[in-house]
N, C-alpha and C positions, 0 to 999 in steps of 0.2 A: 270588341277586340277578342281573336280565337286565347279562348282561355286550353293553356299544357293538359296535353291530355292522352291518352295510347290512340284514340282514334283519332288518324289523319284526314279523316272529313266532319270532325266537331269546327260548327261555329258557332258563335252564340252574340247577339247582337240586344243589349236593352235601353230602356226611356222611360222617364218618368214621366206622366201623365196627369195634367191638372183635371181630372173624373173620376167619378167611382167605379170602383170594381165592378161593378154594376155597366156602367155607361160600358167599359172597353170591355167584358165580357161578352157586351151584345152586339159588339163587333168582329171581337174575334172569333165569336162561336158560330157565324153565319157563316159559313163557307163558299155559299153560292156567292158573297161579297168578296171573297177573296181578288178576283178580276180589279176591284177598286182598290184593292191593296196594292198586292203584287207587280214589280214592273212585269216579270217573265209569264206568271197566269191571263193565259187569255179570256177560257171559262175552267168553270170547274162546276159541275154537274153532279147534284148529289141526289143518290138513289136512296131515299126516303129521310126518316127522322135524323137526326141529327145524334150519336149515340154511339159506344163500342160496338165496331161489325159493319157501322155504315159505310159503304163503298160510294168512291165519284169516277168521274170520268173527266180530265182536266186536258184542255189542251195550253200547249206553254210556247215561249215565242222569245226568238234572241234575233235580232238583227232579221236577217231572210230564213234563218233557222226557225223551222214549227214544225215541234211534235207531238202527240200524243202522249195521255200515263191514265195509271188509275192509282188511286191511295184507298186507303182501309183506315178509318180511323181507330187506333189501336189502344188512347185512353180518351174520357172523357170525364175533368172534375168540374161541373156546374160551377162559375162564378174561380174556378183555380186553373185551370187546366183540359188543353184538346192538344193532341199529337196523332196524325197520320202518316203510316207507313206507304211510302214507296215501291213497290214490290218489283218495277225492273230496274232500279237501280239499286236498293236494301236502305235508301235513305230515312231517319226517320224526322218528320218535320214536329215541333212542339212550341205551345203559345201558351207562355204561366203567368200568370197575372199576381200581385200579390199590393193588399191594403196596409198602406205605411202608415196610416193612420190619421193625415192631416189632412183629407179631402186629396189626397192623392194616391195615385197607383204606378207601379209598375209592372210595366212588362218585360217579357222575355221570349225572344225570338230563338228556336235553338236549331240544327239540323248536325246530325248527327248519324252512322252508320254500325250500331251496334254488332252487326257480323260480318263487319266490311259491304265494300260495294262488290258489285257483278261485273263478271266480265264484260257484259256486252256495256254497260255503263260507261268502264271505264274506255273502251274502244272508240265510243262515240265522244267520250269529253275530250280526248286525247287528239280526236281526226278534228274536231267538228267546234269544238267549244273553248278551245285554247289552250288545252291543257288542263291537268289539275289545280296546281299554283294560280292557273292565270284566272280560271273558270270559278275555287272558291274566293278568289279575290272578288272579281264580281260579282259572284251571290252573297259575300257580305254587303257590299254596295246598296245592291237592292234590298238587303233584311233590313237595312237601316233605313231605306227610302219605305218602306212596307209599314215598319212602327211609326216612321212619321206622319207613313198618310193617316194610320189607326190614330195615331195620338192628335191629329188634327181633328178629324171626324168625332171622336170621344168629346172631345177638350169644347167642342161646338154644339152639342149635345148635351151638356152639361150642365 
């Protein structure tokens, strides 16, 4: 549920996870799996280690709509936390994991636009993707379809 917040493209979506920090960190930190997450990633192409500065090349898919992006990954905490930036839309994506202590985990799916989004963004969500309202309705949808596959995956791993 989008938690009050000044940015009008904060979502944040979490699940508790019967694995360890461990198991869903080694899910979420793979990127090139992101595809198996994500309804809307189709790939996502990462140019080298996995680490602050690593850039991909993703292409993404809605309905007949497919298009290209590239993100920067802009933090990385081993076993806490990975968040990449968006850079044609100023989206920032983040996956924080946190050990509750009883053989389980949670996660946290976030997307968020710390300096707003771009115009050309918003022209494209606006023509092309439903609108703002309609378009983060839906990408909640899928952050929630995205942890379940993660917490499926973990949870079988485990």
């Amino acid at each position: 549920m989008p938690t009050p917040t000044a940015d009008p493209y904060f979502l944040e979506v979490s699940t508790d996870v019967a694995a360890s920090p461990r198991a869903v960190w080694t899910a979420v930190s793979d990127l090139r799996r992101m595809p198996e997450w994500s309804p809307q990633t189709r790939r996502m192409v990462v140019l080298g280690r996995t680490a602050v500065g690593t850039r991909t090349i993703n292409v993404n898919r809605l309905g007949w709509k497919v298009w290209p992006s590239t993100s920067k990954v802009v933090r990385y905490e081993p076993q806490r936390a990975i968040s990449f930036l968006v850079p044609v839309n100023g989206m920032v994506w983040t996956y924080e994991i946190e050990d509750l202590g009883d053989g389980t985990t949670r996660i946290v799916e976030r997307r968020e636009a710390p300096k707003g989004s771009t115009s050309i963004s918003k022209v494209l969500i606006k023509r092309f993707l439903g609108g703002h309202e309609g378009y983060s309705a839906r990408l909640e949808q899928d952050m929630a379809a995205t942890l379940a596959r993660i917490k499926a995956a973990a949870e079988l791993d485990a």
